[in-house]
C-alpha positions in Angstrom: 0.0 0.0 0.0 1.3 3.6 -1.0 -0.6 4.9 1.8 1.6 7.9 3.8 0.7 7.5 7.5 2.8 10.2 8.6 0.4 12.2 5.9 -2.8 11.1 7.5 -1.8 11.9 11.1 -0.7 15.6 9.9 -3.9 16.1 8.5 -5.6 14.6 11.5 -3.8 17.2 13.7 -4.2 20.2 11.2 -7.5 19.6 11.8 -7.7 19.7 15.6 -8.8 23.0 16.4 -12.0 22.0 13.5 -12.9 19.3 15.5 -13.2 20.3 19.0 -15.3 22.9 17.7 -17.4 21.0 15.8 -17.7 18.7 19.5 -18.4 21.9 21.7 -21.2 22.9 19.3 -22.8 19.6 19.1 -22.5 19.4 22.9 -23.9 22.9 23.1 -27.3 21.5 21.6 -29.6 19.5 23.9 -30.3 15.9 22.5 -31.6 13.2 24.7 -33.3 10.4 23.1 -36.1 11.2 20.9 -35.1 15.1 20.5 -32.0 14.9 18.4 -33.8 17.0 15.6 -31.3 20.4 16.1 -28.3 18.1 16.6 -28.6 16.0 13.0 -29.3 19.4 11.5 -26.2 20.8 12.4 -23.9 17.4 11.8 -25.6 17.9 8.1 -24.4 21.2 7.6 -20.5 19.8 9.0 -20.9 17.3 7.0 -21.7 18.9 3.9 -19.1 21.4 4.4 -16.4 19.1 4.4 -17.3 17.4 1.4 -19.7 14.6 2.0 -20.5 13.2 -1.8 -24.1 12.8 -0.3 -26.0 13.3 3.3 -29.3 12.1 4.3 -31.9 12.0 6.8 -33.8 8.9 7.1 -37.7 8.4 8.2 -36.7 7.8 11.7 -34.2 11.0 11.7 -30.8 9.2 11.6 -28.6 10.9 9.4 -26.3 9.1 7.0 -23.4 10.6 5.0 -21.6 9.1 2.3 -18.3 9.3 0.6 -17.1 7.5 -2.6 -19.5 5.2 -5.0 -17.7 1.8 -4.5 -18.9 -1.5 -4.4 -17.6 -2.2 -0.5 -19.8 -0.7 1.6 -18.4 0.0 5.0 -20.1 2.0 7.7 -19.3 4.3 11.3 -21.5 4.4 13.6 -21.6 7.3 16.6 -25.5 7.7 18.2 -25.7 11.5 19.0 -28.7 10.8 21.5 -27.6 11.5 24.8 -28.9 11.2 28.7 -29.8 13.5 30.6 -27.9 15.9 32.8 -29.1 14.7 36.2 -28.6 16.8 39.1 -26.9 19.4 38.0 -25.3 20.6 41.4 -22.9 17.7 40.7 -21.2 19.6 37.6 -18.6 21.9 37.8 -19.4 23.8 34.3 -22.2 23.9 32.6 -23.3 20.8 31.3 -24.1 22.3 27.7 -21.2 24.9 27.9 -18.5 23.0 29.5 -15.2 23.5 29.6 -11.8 23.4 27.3 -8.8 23.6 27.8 -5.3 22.4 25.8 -6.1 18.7 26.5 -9.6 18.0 27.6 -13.5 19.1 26.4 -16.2 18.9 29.3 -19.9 18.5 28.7 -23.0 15.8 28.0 -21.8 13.5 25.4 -18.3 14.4 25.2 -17.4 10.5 25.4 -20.8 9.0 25.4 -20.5 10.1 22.3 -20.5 12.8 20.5 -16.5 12.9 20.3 -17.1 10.0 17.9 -19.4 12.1 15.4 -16.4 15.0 15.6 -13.8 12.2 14.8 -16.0 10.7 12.1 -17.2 13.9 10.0 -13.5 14.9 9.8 -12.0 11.6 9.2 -14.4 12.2 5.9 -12.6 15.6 5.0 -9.5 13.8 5.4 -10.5 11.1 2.9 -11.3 13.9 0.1 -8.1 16.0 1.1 -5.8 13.1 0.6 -7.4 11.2 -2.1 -7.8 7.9 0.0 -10.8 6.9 -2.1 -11.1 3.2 -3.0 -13.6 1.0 -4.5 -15.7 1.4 -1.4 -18.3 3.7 -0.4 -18.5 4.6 3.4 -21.4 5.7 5.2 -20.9 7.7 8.5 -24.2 7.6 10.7 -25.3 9.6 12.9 -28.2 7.8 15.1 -31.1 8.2 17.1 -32.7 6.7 20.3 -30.0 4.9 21.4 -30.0 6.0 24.9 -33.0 4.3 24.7 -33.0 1.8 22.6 -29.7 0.8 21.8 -29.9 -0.8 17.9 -33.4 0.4 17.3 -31.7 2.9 14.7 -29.9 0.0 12.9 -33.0 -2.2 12.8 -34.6 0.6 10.9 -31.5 1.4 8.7 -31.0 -2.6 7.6 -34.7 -3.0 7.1 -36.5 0.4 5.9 -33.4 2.0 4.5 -32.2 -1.3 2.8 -28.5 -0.4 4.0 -26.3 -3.7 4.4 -22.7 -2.8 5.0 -19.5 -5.7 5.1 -18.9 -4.6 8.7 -19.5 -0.8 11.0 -17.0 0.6 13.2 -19.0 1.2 16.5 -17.4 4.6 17.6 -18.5 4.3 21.0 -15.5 5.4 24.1 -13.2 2.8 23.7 -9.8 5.0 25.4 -8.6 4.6 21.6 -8.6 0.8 22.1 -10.1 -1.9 19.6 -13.1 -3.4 21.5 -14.5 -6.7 19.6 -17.6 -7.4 21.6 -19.8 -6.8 24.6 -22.3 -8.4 26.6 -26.2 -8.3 25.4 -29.0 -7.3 27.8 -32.9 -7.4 27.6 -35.0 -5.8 30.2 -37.6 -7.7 32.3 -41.0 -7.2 33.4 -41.9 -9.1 37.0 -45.7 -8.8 38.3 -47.9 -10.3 41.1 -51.3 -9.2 41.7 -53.4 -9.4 44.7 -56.4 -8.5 46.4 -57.0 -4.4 47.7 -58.8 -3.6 51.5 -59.2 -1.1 53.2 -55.7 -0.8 55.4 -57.1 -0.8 58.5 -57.7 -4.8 58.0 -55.5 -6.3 56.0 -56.5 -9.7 56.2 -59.1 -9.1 54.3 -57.2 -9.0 51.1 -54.1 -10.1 49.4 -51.5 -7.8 49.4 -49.0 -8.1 45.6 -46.1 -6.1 47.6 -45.5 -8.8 50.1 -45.7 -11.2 47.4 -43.2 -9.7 45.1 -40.4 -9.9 48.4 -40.0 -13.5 48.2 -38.9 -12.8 44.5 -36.7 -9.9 45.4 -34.1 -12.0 47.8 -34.1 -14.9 44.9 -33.1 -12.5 42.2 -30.8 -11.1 44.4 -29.3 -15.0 45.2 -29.9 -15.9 41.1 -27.5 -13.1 40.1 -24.5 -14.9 42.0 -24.5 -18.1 40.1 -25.4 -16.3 36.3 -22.7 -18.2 33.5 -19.6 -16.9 33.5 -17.3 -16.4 30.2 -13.7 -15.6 29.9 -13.9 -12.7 27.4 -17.0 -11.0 28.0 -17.4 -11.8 31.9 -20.5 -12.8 34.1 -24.0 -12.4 33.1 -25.7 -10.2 35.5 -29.2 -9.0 36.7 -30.0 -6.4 39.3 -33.6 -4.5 40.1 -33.8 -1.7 38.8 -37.9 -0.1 39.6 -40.3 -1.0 41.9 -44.1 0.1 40.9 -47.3 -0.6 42.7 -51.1 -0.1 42.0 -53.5 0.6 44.8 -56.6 2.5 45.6 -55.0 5.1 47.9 -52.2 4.9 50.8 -54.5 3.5 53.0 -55.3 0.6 51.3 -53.6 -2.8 50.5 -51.8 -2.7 47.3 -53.5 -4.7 44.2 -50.2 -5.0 42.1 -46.8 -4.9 42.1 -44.1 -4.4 39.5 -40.5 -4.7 39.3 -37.9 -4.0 36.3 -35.1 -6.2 35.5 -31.9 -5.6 34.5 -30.2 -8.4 32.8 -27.1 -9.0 31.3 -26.5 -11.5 29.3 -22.9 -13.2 28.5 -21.8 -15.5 25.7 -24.6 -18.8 25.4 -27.0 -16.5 27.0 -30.2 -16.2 25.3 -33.8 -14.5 26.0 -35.8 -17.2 26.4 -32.9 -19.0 29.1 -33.0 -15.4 31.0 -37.0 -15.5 31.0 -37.3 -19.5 31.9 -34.8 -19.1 35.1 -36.6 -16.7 36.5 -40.3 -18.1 35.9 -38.7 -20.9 37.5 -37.4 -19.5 40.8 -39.7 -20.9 43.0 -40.9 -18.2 44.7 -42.0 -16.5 41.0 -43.9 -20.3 40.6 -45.1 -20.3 44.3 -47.6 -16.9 43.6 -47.8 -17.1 40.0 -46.1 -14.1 38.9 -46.3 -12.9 35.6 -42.7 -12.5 33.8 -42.3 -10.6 30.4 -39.9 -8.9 28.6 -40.9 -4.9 27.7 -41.4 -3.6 24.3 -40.1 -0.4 23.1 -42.8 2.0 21.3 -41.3 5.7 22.1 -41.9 8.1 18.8 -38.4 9.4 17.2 -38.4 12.7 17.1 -40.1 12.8 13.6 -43.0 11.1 15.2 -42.2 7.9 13.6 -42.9 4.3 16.2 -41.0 1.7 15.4 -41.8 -0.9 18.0 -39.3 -3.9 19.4 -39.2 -5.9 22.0 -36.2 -5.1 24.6 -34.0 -7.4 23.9 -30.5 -6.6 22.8 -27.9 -9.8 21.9 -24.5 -10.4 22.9 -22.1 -9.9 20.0 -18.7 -10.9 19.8 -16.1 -11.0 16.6 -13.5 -13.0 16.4 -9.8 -11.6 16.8 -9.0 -12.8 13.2 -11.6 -11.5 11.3 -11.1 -9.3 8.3 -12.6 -6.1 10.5 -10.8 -6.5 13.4 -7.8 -6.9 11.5 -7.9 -3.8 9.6 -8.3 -1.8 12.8 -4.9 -3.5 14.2 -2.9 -3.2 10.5 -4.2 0.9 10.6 -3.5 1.4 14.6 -0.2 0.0 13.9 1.0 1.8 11.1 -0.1 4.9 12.3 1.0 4.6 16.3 3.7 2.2 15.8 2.7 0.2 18.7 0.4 -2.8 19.2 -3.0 -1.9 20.2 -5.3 -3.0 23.1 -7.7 -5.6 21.7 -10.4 -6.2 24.3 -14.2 -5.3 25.1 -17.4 -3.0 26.1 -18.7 -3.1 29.9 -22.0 -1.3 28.7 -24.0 -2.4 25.1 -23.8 -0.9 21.9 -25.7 -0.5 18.9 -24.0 -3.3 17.7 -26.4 -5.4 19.6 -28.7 -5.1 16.5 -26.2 -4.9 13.7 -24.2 -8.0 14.7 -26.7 -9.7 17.7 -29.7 -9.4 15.3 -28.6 -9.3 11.7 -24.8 -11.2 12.0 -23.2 -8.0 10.5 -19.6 -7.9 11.8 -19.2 -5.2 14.1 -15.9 -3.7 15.5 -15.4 -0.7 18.1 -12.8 2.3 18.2 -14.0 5.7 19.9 -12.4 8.4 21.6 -13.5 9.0 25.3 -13.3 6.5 27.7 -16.1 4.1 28.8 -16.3 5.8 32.9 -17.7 9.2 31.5 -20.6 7.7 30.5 -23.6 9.0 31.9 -21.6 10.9 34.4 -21.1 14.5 35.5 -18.5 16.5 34.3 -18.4 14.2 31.3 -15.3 14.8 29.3 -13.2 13.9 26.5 -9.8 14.2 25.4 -8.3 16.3 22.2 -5.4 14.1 21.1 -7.9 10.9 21.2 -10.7 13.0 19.1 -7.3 13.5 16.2 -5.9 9.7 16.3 -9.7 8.5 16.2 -10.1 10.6 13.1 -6.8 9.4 11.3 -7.9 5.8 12.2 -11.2 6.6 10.6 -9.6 7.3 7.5 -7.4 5.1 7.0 -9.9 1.8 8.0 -11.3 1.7 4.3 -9.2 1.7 2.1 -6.7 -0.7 4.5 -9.2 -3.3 4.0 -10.2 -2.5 0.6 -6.6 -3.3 -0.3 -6.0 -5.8 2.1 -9.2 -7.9 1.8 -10.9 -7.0 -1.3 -8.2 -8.9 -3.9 -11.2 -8.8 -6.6 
């Protein structure tokens, strides 16, 4: 390959000054799941400024830019949904303002992850400055609802938007490591009804909170002896919400709800995580009702797209044409060997590669602990070796893996 590496970081770093700003105006614009409708509005003007051949917004309002017309198609991922800010006494700046400095960018979705839609948009200029156009064409995407519905985006884009790529880059905060996989996770429904009275005697009815407690200390027990894999880790489950129906405070409660969070590790599938529980014998003993939730929120351009809330483990093999790409670039461009490893949290890879066996690989600035957390922040030198690795990952495995 005639590729200059040294080339490709240079313009990486020319450009750093472009890129945090792009990131502190992105961060400046409020976006939590199912409001991202300013946000993909302002990534289409940045990408259409720095030479995006095409850029789209889909039904659901994910917004897809492309570059080059080959037959390859390859695709980066970065949802630009975000949380919430969350008590705000707990940030320092301005969780929409932030801060810089000559190292660091603070505010919601620096890592979790915007940085990855800076890196990506300018790993695209980069591609049309140099010329590192191949017979591929790559799609940078910029998704919706993630937050709360990680992959609901990418069910859309494979089905409605009839997009199939070889493999996506999952720019999620990966420290600037290569992550392969990640545990899946579903979210469980757990309900016991009873009997309401008037609280001043209880006996005459049947009260679905004292029921559900039985079920509380065996999920708490069941969560200790989950499978256990040697990449991806333990499967997990904790409780997560309590709910309850009842006339009024003074009155014995009628229902009861709780909301499970499971993880699920290699092996792991929905109906196994359903089954255990329906067969704790404390679920069996009052005849509690255990579902899984489905997802029906509107996307910002009022469009429901309903799925159950299930989300598969994924994991790629070290081997694989994707993954190797990702170590040849790192490599030639940081001259050391890179980090291979995985996600704690899930991806929208749980739908691209857990639903539709599209090979997914991960590489983001940020790191995985500012998540969701106050004083969120990234870093500027991983936001410019993200973008370098961006554009270099086509046409490394055009040439590499595409021997036509």
């Amino acid at each position: 390959m005639n590729i200059d590496f040294n080339q490709v970081l240079a313009k990486a770093e020319e450009y750093k000054k472009d890129i945090s700003d792009f990131l502190k105006d992105i961060i400046a614009i409020p976006s939590e799941s199912c409001k991202e409708e300013l946000v993909v509005k302002r990534i289409k003007s940045e990408m259409e400024k720095a030479g995006f051949d095409r850029v789209e917004i889909d039904g659901m309002g994910n917004i897809l830019g492309f570059i080059g017309h080959g037959k390859h198609i390859i695709a980066m991922d970065a949802h630009i949904d975000t949380v919430g800010t969350g008590d705000k006494s707990q940030w320092k700046y301005d969780p929409y303002i932030g801060y810089e400095d000559e190292e660091i960018i603070i505010g919601r979705g620096a890592s979790d992850q915007k940085g990855g839609m800076a890196s990506m948009v300018y790993a695209g200029k980069i591609i049309k400055d140099l010329k590192l156009e191949d017979d591929y064409t790559l799609i940078v995407t910029g998704t919706v609802q993630e937050e709360d519905c990680d992959g609901l985006c990418w069910q859309y884009i494979i089905n409605e938007d009839n997009i199939t790529p070889e493999f996506v880059v999952i720019t999620e905060p990966t420290s600037c490591n290569i992550y392969r996989g990640q545990r899946g996770r579903m979210e469980i429904k757990i309900q016991t009804k009873g009997i309401s009275c008037h609280g001043s005697a209880p006996e005459r009815g049947d009260n679905a909170i004292y029921k559900m407690a039985p079920i509380l200390m065996e999920l708490k027990e069941l969560n200790e002896r989950l499978k256990d894999d040697s990449f991806l880790g333990k499967g997990t489950l904790t409780v997560s919400e309590v709910f309850f129906s009842s006339p009024s405070r003074c009155a014995v409660a009628d229902g009861c709800t709780i909301s499970v969070d499971r993880r699920l590790t290699q092996g792991e599938t929905w109906e196994y995580a359903l089954e255990q529980i329906r067969n704790l014998p404390s679920v069996r003993n009052v005849g509690a009702d255990v579902s899984m939730y489905e997802y029906s929120s509107p996307s910002y351009t009022d469009l429901v797209y309903k799925t159950q809330a299930y989300f598969p483990t994924w994991v790629l093999e070290e081997n694989h044409p994707a993954c190797q790409t990702l170590i040849k670039a790192y490599k030639a461009l940081f001259v050391k060997e890179p980090l291979v490893d995985k996600w704690t949290f899930s991806t929208n890879a749980v739908s691209i590669m857990g639903r539709f066996k599209i090979p997914c690989i991960g590489f983001g600035p940020g790191h995985e602990d500012q998540a969701h957390a106050p004083n969120e922040m990234t870093w500027k030198r991983e936001l410019v070796d993200a973008a370098a690795m961006y554009a270099l990952i086509p046409i490394i495995y055009v040439k590499e893996y595409c021997k036509d």
